[in-house]
C-alpha positions in Angstrom: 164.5 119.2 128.0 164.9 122.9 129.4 162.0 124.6 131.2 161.5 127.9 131.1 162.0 130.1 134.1 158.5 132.0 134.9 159.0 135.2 136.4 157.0 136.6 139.5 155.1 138.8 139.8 153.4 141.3 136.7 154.7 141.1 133.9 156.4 144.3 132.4 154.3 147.1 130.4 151.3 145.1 131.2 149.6 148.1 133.3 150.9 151.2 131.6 149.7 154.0 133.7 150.3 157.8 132.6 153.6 159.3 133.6 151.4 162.0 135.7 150.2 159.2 138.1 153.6 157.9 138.7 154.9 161.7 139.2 152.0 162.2 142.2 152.9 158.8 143.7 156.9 159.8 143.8 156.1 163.6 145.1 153.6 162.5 147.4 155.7 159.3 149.2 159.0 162.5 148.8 156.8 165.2 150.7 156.1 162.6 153.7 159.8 161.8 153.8 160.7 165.1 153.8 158.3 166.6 156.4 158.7 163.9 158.6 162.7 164.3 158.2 161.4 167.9 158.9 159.1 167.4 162.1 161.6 164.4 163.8 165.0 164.8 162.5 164.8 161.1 161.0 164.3 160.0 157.4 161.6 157.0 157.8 162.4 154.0 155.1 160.5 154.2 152.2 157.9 151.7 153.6 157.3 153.2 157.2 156.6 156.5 154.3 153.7 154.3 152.3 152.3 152.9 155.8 152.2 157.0 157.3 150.7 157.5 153.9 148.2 155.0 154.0 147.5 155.5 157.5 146.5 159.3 156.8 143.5 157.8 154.1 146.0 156.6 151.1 146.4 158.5 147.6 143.0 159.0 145.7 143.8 160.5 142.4 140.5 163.0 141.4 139.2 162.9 137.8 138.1 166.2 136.4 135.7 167.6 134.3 132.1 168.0 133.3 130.0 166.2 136.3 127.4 165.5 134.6 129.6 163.5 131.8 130.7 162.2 134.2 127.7 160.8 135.8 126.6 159.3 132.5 129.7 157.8 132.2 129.5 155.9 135.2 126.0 154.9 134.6 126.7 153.2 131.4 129.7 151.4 133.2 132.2 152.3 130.5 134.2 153.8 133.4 133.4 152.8 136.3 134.8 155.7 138.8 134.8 155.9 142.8 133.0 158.6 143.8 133.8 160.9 147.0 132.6 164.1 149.1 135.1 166.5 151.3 134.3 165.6 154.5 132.2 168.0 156.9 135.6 169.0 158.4 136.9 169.4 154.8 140.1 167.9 155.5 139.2 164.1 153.6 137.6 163.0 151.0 134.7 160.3 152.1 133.3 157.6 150.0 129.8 159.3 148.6 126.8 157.8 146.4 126.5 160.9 145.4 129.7 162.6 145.9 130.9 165.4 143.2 134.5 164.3 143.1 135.4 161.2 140.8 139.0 159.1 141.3 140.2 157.5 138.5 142.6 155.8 141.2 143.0 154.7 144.7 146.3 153.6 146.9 145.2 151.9 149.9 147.2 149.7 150.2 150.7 149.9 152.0 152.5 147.5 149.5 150.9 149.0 146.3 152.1 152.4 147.1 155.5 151.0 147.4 155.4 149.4 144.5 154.1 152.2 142.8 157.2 154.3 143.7 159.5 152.1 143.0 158.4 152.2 139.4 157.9 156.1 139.5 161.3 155.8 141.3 162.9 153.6 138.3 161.8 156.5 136.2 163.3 159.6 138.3 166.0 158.0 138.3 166.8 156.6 134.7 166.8 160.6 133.8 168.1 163.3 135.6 165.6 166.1 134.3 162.9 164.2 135.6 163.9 163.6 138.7 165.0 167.4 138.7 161.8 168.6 137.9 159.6 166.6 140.1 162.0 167.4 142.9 161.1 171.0 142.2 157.6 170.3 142.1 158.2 169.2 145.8 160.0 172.1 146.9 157.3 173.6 145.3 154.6 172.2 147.3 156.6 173.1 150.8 157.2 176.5 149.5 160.9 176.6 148.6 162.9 177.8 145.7 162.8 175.7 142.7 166.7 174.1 142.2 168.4 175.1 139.0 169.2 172.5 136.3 173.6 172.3 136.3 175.6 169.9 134.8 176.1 167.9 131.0 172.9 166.5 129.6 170.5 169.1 132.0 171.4 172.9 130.2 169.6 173.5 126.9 
């Protein structure tokens, strides 16, 4: 009789998030390996990145929109949504009762956020354009010139 092999872990599609979350994760893990390639010469490993990441308060992703829908929402518990303030040096966001700014998601965790790239990385790298344009989106972000699209498959 023949047994199955289980697999570890989650299974796949089981947590489908939206491409833009996994787009954030990969430019923001890309921006700390770039700045700190920048700043010491050295390109950290892709986990020191998600522990500096995490160590400077993790990835909140905001939710926007009418506040006060959004209140309601939360106080039915359809969705229920973190909710933060900017901090009084207004360089944070701080965990608030009665903050203004709702996350959908929170990273706080060191291993999460590597597994999150992974996948986003999985992505970026199954198709070139993608990985293209969120790299401009990074260069973006540190004020450089976009990078033109060259080669088969990217024109057009």
């Amino acid at each position: 009789m023949a047994t199955a092999q289980r697999r570890r872990g989650r299974p796949p599609g089981s947590a489908v998030r939206h491409p833009d979350f996994y787009s954030e994760v990969w430019i923001t893990v890309r921006l700390f390996l770039i700045r700190s390639r920048i700043g010491t010469g050295k390109t950290p490993s892709i986990t020191q990145a998600c522990m500096g990441i995490i160590a400077q308060g993790g990835m909140i992703s905001a939710v926007g929109g009418n506040v006060e829908s959004l209140v309601a929402a939360n106080n039915q518990k359809k969705k229920r949504r973190s909710r933060f303030e900017i901090n009084s040096t207004g360089a944070a966001l701080e965990p608030s009762a009665t903050g203004s700014i709702f996350a959908s998601e929170s990273i706080t965790n060191a291993r999460s956020l590597q597994n999150r790239y992974n996948e986003a990385n999985r992505i970026a790298n199954s198709d070139r354009r993608v990985r293209l344009a969120w790299m401009n989106l990074c260069r973006q972000r540190l004020g450089w010139p976009p990078k033109r699209a060259w080669g088969p498959g990217l024109r057009g």
